[in-house]
C-alpha positions in Angstrom: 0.0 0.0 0.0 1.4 3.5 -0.5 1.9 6.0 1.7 -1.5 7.8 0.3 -3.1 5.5 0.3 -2.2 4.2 3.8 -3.2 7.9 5.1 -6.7 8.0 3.4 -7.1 4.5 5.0 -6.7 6.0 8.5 -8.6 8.4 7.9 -11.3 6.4 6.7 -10.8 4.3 9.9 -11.2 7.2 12.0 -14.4 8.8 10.3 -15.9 5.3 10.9 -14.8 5.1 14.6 -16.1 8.6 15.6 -12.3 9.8 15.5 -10.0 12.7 14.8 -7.2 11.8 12.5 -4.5 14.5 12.7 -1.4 15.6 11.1 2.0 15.1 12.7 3.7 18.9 12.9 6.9 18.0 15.1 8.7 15.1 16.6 11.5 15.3 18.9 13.6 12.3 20.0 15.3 13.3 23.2 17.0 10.0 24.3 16.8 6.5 22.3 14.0 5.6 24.4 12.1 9.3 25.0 10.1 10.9 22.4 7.6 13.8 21.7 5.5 14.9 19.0 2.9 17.7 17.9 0.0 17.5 16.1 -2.7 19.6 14.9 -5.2 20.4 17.0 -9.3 20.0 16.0 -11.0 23.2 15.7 -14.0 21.6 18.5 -11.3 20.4 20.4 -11.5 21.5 23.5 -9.9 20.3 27.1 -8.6 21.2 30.9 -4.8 21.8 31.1 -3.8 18.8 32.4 -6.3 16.1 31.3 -5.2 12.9 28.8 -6.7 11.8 25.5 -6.5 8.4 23.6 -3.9 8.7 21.0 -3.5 5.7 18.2 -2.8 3.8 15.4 -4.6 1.6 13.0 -3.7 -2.1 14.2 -2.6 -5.1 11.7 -6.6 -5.7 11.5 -7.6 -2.5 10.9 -8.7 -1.4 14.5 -7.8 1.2 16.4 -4.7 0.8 19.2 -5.6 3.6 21.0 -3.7 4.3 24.7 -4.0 7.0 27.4 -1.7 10.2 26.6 -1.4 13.4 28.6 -1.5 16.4 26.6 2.0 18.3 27.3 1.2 21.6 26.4 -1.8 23.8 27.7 -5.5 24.4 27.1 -4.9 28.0 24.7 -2.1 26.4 22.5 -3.0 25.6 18.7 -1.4 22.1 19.3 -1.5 19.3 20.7 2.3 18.0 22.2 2.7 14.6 23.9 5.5 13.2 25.5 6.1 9.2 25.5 8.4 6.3 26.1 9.2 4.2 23.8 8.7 0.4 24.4 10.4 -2.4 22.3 7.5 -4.6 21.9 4.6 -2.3 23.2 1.4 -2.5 21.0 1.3 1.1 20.2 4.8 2.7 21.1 6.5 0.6 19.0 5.0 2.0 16.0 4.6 5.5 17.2 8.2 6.0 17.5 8.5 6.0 14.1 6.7 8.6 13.0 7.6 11.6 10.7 6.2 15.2 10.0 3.1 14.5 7.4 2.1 10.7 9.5 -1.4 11.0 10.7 -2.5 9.6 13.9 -6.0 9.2 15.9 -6.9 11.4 18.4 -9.7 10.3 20.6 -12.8 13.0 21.3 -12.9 12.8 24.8 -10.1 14.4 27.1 -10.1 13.7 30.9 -8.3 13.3 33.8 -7.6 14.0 37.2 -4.4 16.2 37.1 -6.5 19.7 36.8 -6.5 22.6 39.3 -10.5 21.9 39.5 -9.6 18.9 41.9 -7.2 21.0 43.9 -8.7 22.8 47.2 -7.0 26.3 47.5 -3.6 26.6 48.9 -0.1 28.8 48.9 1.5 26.2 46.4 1.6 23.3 44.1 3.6 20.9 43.8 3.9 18.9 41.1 5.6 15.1 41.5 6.4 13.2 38.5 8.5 10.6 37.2 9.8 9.9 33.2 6.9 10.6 31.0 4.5 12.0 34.0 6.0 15.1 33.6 4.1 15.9 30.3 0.5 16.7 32.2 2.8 18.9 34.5 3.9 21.0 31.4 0.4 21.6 30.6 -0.4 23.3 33.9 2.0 24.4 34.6 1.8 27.4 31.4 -1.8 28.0 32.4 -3.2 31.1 33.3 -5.5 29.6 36.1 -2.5 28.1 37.7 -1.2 31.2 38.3 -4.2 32.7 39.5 -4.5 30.0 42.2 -1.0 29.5 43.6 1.3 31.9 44.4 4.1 29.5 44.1 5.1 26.6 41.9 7.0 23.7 41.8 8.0 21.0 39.1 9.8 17.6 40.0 10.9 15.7 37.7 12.7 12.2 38.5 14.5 10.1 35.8 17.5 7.1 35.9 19.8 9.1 33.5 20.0 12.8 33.2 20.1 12.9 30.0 16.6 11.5 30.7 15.4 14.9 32.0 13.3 15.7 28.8 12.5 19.5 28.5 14.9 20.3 31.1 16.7 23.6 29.2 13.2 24.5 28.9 12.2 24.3 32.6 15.7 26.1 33.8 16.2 28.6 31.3 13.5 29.2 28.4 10.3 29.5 30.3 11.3 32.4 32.2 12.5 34.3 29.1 8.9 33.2 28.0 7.2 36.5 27.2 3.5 35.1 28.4 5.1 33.4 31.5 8.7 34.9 32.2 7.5 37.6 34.6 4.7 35.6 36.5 7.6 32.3 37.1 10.7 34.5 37.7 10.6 34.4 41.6 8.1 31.8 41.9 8.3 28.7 40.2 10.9 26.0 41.6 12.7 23.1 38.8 13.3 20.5 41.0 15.3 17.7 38.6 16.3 14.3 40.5 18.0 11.2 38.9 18.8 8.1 40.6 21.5 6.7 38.7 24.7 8.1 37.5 26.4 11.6 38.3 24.1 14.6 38.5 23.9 17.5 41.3 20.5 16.0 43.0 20.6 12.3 42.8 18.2 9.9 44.5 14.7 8.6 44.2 11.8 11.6 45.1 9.9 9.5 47.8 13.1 9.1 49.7 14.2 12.6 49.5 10.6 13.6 50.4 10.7 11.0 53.5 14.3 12.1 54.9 13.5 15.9 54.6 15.5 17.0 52.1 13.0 18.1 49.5 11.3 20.2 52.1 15.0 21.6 53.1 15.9 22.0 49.5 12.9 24.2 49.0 12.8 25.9 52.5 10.0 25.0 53.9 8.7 24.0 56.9 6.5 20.8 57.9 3.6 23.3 58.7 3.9 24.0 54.7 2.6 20.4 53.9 -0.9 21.8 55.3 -1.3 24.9 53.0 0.5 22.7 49.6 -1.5 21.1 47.1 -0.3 18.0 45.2 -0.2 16.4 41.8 1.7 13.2 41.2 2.0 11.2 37.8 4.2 8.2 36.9 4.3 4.7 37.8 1.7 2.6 39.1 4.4 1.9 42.1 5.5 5.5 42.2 1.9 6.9 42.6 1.0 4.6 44.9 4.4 5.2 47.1 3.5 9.0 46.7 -0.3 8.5 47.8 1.2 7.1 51.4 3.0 9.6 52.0 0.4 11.9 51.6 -2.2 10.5 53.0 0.2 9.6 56.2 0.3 13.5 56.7 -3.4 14.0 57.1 -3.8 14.9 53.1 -7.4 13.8 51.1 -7.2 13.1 47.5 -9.4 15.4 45.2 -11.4 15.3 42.5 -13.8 17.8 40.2 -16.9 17.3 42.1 -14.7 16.8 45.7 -11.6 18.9 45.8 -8.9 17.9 48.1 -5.5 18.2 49.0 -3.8 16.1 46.0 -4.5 14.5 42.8 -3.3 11.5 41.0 -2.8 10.2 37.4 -4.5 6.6 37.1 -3.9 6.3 33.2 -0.7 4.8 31.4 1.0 4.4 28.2 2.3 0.7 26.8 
């Protein structure tokens, strides 16, 4: 089949499944394993900085492989940005690493999610916690006018093995607060707060343990009375999130949703 041909078939399949099928604008590969990619963005496509939507591929039968993606970059953008692993044998990552400016892919109609401000009682900060690709819904809100309107201060943790794993990092140090929406409003309040736990970097060590011996809260000067007026967001493993919900929930801390804010939110949908 050729290339057109393949690209009118998807987006045959996706008229008949109810779905978006969208161009490919950018891709990225930041590590042999880490990837990211743009795509347009539907005119009625609307979300919540924050939330995930299915993203796929035709399969060998013709249906959809669709999986759970956050959207990386915020609710006003004209795109749509994603981050992702890449998995050797995964049913849909294994494809989607190959893709190339001009590929189509299916976007799902649907976007949700529990990683939105909505969830989130008010409080003096937020602190986002996030491992490998969780730090994409983090990007989202984290360039979102709301979020600025709620929190006075912000903070973004990102924990990988390598750090050359630390995907968007020049971004998070240095461009964002040249940013001429977002310079001003981050420049004395919004905290980068990289961690790897293997290999030489300047903060090593996994998250949960730095958050658990004190030095997070001594990295970022505050005090244990601070866990009361912080709000929470973790993504990343299933492990991870559930490591992260124990120690928030052993401080006296409620997890949040839309209808019931709380204290803290969690991610409960994963790529493979």
């Amino acid at each position: 089949m050729s290339e057109q041909s393949h690209q009118v078939g998807l987006a045959a399949i996706a008229e008949a499944k109810g779905l978006h099928a969208q161009r490919v604008t950018w891709v990225h590969h930041w590590t042999a394993d880490l990837f990211s990619f743009r795509i347009e963005r539907p005119q009625s496509f609307r979300f919540a900085s924050g939330e995930f939507i299915m993203i796929g591929l035709p399969g060998a039968d013709g249906r959809p492989v669709m999986r759970a993606y956050s959207i990386a970059s915020p609710a006003w953008e004209d795109h749509l940005e994603f981050f992702s692993v890449k998995v050797a044998h995964g049913a849909l990552t294994s494809r989607l690493q190959h893709l190339e400016v001009g590929d189509l892919v299916l976007l799902g109609r649907k976007p949700t999610g529990t990683l939105v401000v909505d969830a989130l009682e008010p409080g003096e900060r937020l602190i986002m916690v996030g491992t490998g690709t969780g730090l994409a819904p983090f990007l989202s809100v984290l360039r979102d006018p709301e979020t600025h309107e709620r929190f006075e201060h912000i903070v973004v943790s990102h924990t990988v093995r390598q750090k050359e794993e630390l995907a968007y990092r020049e971004f998070l140090e240095d461009e964002i607060r040249t940013d001429e929406i977002f310079g001003e409003l981050l420049r004395d309040r919004f905290t980068y707060y990289p961690t790897v736990t293997r290999g030489e970097f300047h903060r090593q060590g996994r998250i949960t343990d730095r958050i658990r011996d004190g030095l997070f809260r001594q990295d970022l000067n505050l005090t244990t009375d601070a866990r009361q007026t912080s709000r929470f967001m973790i993504c990343g493993s299933i492990a991870f999130n559930k490591e992260m919900v124990e120690i928030l929930t052993g401080w006296g801390l409620t997890e949040g949703t839309q209808s019931n804010p709380g204290q803290f939110v969690v991610e409960r949908a994963f790529v493979g």
